[in-house]
mmCIF file as Biopython writes it, N, C-alpha, C and O atoms, coordinates in Angstrom:
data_model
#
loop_
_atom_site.group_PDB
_atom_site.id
_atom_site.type_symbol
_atom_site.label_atom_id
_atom_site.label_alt_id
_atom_site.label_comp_id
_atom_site.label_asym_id
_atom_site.label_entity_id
_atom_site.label_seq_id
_atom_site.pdbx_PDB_ins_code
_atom_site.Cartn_x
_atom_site.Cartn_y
_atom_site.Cartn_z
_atom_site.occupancy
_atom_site.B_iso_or_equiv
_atom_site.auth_seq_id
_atom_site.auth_asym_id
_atom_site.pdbx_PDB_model_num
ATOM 1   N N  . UNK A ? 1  ? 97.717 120.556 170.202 1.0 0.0 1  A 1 
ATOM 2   C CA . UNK A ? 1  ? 96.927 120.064 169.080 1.0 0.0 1  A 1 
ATOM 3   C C  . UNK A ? 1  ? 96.035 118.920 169.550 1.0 0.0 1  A 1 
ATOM 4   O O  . UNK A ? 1  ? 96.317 118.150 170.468 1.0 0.0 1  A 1 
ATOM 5   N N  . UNK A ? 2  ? 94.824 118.898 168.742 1.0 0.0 2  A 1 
ATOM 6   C CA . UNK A ? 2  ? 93.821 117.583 169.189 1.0 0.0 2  A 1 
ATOM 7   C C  . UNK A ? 2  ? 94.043 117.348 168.004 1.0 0.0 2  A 1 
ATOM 8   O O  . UNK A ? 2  ? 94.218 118.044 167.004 1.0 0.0 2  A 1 
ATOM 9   N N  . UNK A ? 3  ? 93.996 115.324 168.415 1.0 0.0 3  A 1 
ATOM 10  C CA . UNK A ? 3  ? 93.687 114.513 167.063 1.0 0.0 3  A 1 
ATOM 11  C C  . UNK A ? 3  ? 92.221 113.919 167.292 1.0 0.0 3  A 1 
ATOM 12  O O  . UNK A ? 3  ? 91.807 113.459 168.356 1.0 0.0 3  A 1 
ATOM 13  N N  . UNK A ? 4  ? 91.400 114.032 165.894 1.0 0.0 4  A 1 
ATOM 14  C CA . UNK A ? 4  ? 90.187 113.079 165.706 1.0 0.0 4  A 1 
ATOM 15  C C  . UNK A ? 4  ? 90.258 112.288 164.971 1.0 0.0 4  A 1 
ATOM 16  O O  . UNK A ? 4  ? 91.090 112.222 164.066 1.0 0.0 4  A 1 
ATOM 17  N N  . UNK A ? 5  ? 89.269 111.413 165.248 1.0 0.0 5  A 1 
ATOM 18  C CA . UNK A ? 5  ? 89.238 109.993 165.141 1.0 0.0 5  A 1 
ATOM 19  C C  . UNK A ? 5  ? 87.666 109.910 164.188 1.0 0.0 5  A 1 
ATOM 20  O O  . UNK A ? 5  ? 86.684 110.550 164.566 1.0 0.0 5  A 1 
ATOM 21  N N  . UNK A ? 6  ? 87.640 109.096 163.028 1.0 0.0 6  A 1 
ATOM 22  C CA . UNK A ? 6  ? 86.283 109.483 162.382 1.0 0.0 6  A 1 
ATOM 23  C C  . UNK A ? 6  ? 86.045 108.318 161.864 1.0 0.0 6  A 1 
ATOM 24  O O  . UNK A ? 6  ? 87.145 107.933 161.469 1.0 0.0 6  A 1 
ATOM 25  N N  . UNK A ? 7  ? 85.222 107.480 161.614 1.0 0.0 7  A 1 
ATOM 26  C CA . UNK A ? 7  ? 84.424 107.130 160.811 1.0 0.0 7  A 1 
ATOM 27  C C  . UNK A ? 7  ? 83.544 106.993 159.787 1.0 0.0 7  A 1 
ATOM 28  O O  . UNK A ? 7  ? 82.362 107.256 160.012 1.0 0.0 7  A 1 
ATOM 29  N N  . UNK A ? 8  ? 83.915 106.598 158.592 1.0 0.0 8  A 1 
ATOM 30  C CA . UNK A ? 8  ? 83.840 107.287 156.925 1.0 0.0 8  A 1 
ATOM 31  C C  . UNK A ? 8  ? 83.376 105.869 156.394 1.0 0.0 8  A 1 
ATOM 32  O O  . UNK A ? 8  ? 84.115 104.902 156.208 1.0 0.0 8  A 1 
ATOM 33  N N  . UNK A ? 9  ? 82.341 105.917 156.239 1.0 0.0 9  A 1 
ATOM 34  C CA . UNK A ? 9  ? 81.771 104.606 154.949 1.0 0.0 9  A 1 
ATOM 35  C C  . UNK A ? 9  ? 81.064 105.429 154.171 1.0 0.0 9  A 1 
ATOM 36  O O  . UNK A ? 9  ? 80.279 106.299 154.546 1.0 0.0 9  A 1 
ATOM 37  N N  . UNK A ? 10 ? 81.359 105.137 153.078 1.0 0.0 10 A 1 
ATOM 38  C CA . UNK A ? 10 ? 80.472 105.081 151.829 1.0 0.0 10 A 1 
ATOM 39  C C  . UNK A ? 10 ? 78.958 104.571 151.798 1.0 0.0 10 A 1 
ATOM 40  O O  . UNK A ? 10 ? 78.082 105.389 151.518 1.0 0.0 10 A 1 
ATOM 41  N N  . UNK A ? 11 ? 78.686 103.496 152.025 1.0 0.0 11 A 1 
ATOM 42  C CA . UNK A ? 11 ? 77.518 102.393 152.773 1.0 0.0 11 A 1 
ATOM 43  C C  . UNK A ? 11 ? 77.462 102.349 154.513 1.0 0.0 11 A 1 
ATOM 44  O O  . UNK A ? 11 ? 78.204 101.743 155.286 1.0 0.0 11 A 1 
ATOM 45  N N  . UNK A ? 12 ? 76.656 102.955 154.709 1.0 0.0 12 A 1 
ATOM 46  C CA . UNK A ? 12 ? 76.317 102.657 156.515 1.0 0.0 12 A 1 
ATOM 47  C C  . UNK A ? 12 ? 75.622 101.168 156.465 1.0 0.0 12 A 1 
ATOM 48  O O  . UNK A ? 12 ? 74.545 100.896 155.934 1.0 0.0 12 A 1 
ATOM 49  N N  . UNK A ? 13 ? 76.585 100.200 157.208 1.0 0.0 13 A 1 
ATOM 50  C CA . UNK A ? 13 ? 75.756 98.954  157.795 1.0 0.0 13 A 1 
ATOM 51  C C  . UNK A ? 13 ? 74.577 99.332  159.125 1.0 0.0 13 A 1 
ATOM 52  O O  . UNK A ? 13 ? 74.721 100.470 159.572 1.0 0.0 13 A 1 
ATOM 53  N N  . UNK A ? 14 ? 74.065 98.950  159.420 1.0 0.0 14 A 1 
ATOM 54  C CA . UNK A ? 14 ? 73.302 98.314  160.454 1.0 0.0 14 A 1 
ATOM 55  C C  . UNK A ? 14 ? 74.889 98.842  161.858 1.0 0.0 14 A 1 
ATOM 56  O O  . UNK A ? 14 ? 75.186 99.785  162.591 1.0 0.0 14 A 1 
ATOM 57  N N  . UNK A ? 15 ? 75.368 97.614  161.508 1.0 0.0 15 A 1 
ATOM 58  C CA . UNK A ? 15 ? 76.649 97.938  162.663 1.0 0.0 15 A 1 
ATOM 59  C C  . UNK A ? 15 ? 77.028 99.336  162.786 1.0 0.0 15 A 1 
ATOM 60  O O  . UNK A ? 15 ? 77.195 99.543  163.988 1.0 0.0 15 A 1 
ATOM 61  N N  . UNK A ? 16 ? 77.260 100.474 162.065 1.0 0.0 16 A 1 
ATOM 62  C CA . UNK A ? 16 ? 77.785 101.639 161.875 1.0 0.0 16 A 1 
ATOM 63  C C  . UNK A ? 16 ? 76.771 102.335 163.019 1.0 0.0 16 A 1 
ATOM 64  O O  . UNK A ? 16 ? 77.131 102.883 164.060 1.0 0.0 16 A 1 
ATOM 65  N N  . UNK A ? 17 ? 75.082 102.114 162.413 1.0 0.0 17 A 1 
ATOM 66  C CA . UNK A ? 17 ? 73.978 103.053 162.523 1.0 0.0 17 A 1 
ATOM 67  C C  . UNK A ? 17 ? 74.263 102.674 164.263 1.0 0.0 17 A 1 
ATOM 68  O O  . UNK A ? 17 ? 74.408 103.494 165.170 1.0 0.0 17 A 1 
ATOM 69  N N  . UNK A ? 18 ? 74.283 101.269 164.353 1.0 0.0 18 A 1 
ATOM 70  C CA . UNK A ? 18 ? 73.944 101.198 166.044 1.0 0.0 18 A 1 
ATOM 71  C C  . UNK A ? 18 ? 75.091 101.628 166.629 1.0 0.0 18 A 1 
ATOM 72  O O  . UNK A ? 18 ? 74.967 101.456 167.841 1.0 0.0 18 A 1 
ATOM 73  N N  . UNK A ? 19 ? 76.317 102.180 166.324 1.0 0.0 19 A 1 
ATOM 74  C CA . UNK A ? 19 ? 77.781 102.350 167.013 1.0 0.0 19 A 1 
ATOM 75  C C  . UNK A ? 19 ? 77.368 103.881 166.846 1.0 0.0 19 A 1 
ATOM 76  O O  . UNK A ? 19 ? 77.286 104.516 167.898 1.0 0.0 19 A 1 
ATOM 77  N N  . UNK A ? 20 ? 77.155 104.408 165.912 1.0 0.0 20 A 1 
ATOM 78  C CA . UNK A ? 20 ? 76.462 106.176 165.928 1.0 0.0 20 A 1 
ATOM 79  C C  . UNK A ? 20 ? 75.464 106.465 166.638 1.0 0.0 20 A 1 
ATOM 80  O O  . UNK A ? 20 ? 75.571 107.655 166.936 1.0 0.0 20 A 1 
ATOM 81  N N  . UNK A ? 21 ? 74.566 106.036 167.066 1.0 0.0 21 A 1 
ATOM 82  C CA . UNK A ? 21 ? 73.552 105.989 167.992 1.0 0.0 21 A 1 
ATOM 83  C C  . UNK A ? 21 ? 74.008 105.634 169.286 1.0 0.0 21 A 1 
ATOM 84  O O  . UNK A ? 21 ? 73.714 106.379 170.221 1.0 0.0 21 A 1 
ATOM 85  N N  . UNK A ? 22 ? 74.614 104.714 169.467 1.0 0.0 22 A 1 
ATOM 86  C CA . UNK A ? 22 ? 75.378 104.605 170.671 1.0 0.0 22 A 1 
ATOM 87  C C  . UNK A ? 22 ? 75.827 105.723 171.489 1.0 0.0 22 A 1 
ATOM 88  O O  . UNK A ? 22 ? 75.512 106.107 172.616 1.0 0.0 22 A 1 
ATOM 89  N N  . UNK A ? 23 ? 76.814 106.222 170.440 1.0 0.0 23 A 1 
ATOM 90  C CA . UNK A ? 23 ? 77.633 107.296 170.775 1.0 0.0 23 A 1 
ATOM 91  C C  . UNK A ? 23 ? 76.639 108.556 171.132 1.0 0.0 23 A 1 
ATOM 92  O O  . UNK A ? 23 ? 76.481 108.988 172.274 1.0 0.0 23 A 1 
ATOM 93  N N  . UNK A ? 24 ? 75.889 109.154 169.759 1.0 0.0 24 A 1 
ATOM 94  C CA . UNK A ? 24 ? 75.256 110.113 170.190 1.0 0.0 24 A 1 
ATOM 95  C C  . UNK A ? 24 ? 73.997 110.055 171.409 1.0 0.0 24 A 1 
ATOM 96  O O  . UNK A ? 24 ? 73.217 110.993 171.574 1.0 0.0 24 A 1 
ATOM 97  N N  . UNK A ? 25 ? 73.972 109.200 171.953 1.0 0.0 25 A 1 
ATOM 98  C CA . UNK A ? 25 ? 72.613 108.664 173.278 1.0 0.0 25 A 1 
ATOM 99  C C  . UNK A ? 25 ? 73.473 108.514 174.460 1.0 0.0 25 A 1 
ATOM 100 O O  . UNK A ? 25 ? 72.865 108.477 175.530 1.0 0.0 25 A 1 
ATOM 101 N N  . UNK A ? 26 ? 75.393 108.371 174.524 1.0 0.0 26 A 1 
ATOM 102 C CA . UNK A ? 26 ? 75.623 108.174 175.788 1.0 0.0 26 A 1 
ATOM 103 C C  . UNK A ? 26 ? 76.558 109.864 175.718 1.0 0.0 26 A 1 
ATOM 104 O O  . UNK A ? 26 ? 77.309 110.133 176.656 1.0 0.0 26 A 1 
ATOM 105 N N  . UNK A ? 27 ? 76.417 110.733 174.700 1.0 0.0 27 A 1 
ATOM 106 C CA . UNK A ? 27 ? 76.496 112.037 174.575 1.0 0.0 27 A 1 
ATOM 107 C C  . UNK A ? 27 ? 78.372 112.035 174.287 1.0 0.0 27 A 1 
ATOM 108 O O  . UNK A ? 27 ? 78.962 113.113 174.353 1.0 0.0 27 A 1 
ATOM 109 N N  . UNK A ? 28 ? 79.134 110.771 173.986 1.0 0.0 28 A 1 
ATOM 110 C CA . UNK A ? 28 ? 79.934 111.233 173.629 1.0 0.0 28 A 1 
ATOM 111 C C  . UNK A ? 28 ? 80.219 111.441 172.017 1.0 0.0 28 A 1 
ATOM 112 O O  . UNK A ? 28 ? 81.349 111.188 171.601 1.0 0.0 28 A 1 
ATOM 113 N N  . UNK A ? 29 ? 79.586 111.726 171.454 1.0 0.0 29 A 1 
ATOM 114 C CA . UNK A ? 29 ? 79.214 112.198 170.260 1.0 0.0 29 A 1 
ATOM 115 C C  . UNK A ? 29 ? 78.097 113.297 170.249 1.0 0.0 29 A 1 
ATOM 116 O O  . UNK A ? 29 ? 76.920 112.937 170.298 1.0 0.0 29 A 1 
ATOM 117 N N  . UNK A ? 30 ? 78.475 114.824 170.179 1.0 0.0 30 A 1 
ATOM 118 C CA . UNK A ? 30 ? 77.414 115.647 170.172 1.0 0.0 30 A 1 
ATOM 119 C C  . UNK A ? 30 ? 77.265 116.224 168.403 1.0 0.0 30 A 1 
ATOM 120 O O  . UNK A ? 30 ? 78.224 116.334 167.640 1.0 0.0 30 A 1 
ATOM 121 N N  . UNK A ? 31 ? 75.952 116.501 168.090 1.0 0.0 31 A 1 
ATOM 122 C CA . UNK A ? 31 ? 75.264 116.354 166.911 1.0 0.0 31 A 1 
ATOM 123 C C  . UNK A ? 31 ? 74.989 118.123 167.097 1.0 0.0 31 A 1 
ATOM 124 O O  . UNK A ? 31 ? 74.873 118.800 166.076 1.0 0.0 31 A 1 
ATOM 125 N N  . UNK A ? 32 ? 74.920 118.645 168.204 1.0 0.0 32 A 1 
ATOM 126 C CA . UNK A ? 32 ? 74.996 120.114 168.208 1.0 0.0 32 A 1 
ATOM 127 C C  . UNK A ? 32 ? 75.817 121.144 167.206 1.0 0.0 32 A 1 
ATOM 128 O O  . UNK A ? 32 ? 77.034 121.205 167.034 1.0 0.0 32 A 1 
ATOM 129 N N  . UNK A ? 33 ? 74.564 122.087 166.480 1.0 0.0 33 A 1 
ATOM 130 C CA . UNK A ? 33 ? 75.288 122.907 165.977 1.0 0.0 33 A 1 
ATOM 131 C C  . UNK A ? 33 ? 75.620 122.203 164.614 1.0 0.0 33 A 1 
ATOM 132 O O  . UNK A ? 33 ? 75.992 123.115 163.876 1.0 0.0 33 A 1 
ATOM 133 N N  . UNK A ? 34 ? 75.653 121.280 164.081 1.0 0.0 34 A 1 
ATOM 134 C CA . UNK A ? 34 ? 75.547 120.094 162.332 1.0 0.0 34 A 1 
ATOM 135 C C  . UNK A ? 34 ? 74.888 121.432 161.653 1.0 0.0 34 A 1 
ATOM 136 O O  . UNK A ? 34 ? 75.528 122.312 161.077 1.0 0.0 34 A 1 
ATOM 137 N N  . UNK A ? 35 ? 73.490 121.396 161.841 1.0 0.0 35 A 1 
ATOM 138 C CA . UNK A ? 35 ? 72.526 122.118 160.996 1.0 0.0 35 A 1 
ATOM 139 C C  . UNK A ? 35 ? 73.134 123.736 161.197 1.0 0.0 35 A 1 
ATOM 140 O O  . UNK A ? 35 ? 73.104 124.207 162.334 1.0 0.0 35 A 1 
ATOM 141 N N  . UNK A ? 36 ? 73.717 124.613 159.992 1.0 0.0 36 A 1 
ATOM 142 C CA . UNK A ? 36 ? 73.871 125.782 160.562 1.0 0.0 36 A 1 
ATOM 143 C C  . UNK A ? 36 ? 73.689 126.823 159.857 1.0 0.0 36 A 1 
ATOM 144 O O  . UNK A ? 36 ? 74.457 127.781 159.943 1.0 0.0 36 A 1 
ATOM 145 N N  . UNK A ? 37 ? 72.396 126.803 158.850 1.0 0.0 37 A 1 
ATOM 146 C CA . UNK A ? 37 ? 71.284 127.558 158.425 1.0 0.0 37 A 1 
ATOM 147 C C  . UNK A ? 37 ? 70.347 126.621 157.713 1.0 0.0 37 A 1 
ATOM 148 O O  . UNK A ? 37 ? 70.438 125.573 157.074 1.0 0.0 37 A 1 
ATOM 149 N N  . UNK A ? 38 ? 69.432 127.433 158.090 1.0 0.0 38 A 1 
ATOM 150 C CA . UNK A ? 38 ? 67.871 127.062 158.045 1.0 0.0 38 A 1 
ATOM 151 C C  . UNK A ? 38 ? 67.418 127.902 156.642 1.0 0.0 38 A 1 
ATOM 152 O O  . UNK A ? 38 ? 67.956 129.008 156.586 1.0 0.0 38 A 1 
ATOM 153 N N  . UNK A ? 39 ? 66.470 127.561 155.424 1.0 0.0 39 A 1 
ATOM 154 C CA . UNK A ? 39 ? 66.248 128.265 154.316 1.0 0.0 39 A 1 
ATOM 155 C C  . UNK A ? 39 ? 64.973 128.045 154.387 1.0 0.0 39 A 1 
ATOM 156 O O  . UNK A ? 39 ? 64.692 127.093 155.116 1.0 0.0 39 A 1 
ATOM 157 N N  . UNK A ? 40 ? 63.618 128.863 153.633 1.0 0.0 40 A 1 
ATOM 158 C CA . UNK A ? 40 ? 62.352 128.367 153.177 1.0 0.0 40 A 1 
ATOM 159 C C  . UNK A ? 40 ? 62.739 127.800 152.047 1.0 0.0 40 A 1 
ATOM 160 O O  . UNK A ? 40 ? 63.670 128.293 151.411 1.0 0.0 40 A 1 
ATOM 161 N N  . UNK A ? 41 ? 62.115 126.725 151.637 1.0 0.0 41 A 1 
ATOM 162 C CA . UNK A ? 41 ? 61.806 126.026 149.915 1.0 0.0 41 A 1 
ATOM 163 C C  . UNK A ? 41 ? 61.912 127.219 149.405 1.0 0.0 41 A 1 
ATOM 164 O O  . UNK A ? 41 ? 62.987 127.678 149.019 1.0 0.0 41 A 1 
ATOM 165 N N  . UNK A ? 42 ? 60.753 127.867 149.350 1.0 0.0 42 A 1 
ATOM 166 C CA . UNK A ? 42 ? 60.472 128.892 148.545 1.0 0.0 42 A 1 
ATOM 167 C C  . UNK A ? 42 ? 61.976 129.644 148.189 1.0 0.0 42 A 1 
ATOM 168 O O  . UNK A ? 42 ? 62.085 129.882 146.986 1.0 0.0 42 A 1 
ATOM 169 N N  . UNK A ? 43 ? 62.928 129.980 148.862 1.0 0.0 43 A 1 
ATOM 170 C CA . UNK A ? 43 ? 64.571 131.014 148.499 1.0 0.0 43 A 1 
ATOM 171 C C  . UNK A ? 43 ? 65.132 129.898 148.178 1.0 0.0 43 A 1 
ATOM 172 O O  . UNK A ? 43 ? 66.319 130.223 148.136 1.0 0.0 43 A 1 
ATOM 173 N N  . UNK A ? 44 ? 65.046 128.143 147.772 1.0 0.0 44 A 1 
ATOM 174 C CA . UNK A ? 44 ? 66.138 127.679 147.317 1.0 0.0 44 A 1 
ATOM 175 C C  . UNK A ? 44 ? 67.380 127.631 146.590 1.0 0.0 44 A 1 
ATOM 176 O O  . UNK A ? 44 ? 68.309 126.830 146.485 1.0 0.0 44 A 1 
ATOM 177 N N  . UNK A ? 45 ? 67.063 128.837 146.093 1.0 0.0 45 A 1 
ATOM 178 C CA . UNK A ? 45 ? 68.009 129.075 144.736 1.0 0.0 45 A 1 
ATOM 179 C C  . UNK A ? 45 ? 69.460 130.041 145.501 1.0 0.0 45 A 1 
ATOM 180 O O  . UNK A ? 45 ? 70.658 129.937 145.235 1.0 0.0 45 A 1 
ATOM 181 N N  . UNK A ? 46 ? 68.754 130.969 146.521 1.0 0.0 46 A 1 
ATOM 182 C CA . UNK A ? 46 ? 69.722 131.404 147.195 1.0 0.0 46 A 1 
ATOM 183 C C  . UNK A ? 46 ? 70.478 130.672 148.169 1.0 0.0 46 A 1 
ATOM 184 O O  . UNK A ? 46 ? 71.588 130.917 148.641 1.0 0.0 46 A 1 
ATOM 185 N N  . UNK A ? 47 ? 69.204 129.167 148.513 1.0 0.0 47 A 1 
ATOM 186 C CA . UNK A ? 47 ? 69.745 128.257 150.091 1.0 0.0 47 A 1 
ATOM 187 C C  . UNK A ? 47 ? 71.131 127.876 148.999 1.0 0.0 47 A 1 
ATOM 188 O O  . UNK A ? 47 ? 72.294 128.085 149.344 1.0 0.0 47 A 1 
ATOM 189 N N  . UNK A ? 48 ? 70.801 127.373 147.843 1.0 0.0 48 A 1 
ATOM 190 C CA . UNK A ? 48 ? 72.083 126.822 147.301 1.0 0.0 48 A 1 
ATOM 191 C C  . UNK A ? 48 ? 73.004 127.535 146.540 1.0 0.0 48 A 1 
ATOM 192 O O  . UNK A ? 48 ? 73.715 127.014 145.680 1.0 0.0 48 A 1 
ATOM 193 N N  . UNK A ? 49 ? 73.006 128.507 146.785 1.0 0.0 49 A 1 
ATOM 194 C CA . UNK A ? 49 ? 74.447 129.248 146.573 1.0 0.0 49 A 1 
ATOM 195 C C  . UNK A ? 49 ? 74.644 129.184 147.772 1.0 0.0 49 A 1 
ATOM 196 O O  . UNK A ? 49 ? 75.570 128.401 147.984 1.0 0.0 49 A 1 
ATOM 197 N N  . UNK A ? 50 ? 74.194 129.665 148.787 1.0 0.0 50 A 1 
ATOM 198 C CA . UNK A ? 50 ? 74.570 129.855 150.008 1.0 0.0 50 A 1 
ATOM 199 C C  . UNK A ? 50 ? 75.072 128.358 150.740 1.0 0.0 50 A 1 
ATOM 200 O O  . UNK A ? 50 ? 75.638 128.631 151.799 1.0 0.0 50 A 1 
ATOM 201 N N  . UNK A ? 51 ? 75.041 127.113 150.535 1.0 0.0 51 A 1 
ATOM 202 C CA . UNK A ? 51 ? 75.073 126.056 150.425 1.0 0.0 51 A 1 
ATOM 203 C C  . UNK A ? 51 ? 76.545 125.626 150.154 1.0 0.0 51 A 1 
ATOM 204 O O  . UNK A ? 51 ? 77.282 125.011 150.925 1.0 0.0 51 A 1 
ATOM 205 N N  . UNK A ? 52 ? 76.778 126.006 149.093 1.0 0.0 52 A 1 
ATOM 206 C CA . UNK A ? 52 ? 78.118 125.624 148.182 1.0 0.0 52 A 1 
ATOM 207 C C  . UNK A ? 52 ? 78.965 126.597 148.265 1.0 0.0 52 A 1 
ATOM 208 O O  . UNK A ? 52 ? 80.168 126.338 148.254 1.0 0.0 52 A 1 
ATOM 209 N N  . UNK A ? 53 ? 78.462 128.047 148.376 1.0 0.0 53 A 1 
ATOM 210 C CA . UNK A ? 53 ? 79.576 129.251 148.510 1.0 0.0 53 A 1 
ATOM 211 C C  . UNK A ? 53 ? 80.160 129.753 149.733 1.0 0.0 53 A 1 
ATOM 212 O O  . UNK A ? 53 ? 81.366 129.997 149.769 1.0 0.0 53 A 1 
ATOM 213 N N  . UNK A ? 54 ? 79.301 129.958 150.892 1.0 0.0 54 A 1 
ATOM 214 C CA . UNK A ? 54 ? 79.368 130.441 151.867 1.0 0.0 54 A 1 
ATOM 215 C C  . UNK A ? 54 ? 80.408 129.087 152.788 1.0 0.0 54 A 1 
ATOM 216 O O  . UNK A ? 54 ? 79.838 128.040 153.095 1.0 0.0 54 A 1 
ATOM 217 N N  . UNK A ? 55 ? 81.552 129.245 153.053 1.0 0.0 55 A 1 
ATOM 218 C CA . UNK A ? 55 ? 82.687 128.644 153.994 1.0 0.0 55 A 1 
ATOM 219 C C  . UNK A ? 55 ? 81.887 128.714 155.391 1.0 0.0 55 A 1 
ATOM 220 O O  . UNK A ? 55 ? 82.566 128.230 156.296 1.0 0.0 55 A 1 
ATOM 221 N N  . UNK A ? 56 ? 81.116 129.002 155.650 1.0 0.0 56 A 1 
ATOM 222 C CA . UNK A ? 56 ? 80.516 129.341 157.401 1.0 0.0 56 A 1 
ATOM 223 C C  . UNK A ? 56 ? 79.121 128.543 157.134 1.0 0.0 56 A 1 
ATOM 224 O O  . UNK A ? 56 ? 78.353 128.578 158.095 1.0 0.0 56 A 1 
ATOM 225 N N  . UNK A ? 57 ? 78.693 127.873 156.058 1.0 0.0 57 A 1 
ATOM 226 C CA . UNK A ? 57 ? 77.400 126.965 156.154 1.0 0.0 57 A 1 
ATOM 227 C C  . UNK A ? 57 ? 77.527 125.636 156.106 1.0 0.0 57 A 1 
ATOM 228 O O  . UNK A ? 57 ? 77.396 125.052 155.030 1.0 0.0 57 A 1 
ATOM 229 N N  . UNK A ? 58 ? 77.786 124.997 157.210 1.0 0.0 58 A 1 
ATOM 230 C CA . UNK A ? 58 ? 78.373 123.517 156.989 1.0 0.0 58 A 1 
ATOM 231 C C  . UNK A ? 58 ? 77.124 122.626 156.890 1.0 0.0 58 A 1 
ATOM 232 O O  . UNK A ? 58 ? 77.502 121.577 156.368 1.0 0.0 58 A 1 
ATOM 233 N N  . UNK A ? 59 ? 75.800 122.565 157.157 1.0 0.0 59 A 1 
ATOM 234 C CA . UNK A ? 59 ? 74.904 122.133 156.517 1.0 0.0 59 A 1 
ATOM 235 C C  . UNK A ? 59 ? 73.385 123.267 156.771 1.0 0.0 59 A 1 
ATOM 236 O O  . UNK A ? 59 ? 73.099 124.043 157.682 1.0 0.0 59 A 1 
ATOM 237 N N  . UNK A ? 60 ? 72.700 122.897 155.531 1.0 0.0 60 A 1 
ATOM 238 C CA . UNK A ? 60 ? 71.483 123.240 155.244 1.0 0.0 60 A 1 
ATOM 239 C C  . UNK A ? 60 ? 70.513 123.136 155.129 1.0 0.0 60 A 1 
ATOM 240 O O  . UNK A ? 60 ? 70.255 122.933 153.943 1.0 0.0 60 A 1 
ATOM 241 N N  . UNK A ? 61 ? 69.771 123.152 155.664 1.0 0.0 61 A 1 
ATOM 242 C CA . UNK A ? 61 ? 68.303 122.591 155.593 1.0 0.0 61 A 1 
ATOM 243 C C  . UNK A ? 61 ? 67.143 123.282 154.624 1.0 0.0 61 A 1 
ATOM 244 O O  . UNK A ? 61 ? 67.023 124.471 154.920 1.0 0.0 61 A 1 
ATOM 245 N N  . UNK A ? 62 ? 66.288 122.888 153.589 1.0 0.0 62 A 1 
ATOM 246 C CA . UNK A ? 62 ? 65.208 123.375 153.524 1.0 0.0 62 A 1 
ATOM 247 C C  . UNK A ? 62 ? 63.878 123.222 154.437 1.0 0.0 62 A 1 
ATOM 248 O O  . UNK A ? 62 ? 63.130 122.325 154.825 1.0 0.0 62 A 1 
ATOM 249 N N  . UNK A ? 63 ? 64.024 124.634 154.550 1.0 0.0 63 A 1 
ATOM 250 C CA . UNK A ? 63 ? 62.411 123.995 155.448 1.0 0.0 63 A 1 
ATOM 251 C C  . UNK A ? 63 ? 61.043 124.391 154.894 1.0 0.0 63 A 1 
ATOM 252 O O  . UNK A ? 63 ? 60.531 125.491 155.101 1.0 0.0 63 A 1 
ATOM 253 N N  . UNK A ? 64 ? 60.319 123.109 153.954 1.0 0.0 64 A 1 
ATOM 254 C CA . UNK A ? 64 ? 59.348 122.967 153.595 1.0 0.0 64 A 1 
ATOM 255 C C  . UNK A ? 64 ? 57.781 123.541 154.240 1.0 0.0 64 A 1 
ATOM 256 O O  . UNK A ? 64 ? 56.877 124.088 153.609 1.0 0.0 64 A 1 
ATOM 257 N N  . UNK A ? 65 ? 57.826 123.268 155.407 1.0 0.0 65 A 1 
ATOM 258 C CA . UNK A ? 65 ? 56.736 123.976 155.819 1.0 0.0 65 A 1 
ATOM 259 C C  . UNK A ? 65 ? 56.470 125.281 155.473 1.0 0.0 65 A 1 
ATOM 260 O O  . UNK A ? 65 ? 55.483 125.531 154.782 1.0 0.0 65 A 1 
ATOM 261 N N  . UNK A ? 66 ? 57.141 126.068 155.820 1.0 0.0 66 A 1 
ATOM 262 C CA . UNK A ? 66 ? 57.389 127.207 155.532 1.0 0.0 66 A 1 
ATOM 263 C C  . UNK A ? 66 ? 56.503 127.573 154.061 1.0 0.0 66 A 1 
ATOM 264 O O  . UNK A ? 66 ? 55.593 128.395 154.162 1.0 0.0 66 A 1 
ATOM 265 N N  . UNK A ? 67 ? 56.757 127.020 152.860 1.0 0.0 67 A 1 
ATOM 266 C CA . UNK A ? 67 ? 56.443 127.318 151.990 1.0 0.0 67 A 1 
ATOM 267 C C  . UNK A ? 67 ? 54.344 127.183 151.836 1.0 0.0 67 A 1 
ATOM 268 O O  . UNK A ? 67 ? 53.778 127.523 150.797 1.0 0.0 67 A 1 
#
């Protein structure tokens, strides 16, 4: 078994942002793979079912250009 270790504020200080940046710039924090579907504006209605329903979409992006 692995244990993780996390960091949870409600309010990000200043201190938080530069200890997260830290991490993700000396790569022991990888940000790979966060985003894991992409929607046009235009299908929002499906991005957010797909958003809230789908167990395999851990975040979502609209992507505005697109539209």
């Amino acid at each position: 078994m692995k244990e993780a270790r996390m960091r949870i504020a409600a309010e990000w200080t200043p201190e938080d942002m530069r200890t997260t940046r830290s991490l993700v710039e000396s790569g022991a924090l990888s940000l790979d793979n966060l985003i894991s579907h992409i929607a046009p504006a235009s299908d929002a209605a499906t991005a957010y079912a797909t958003a809230f329903e789908d167990p395999d979409c851990l975040k979502l992006v609209l992507d505005w250009e697109t539209t």
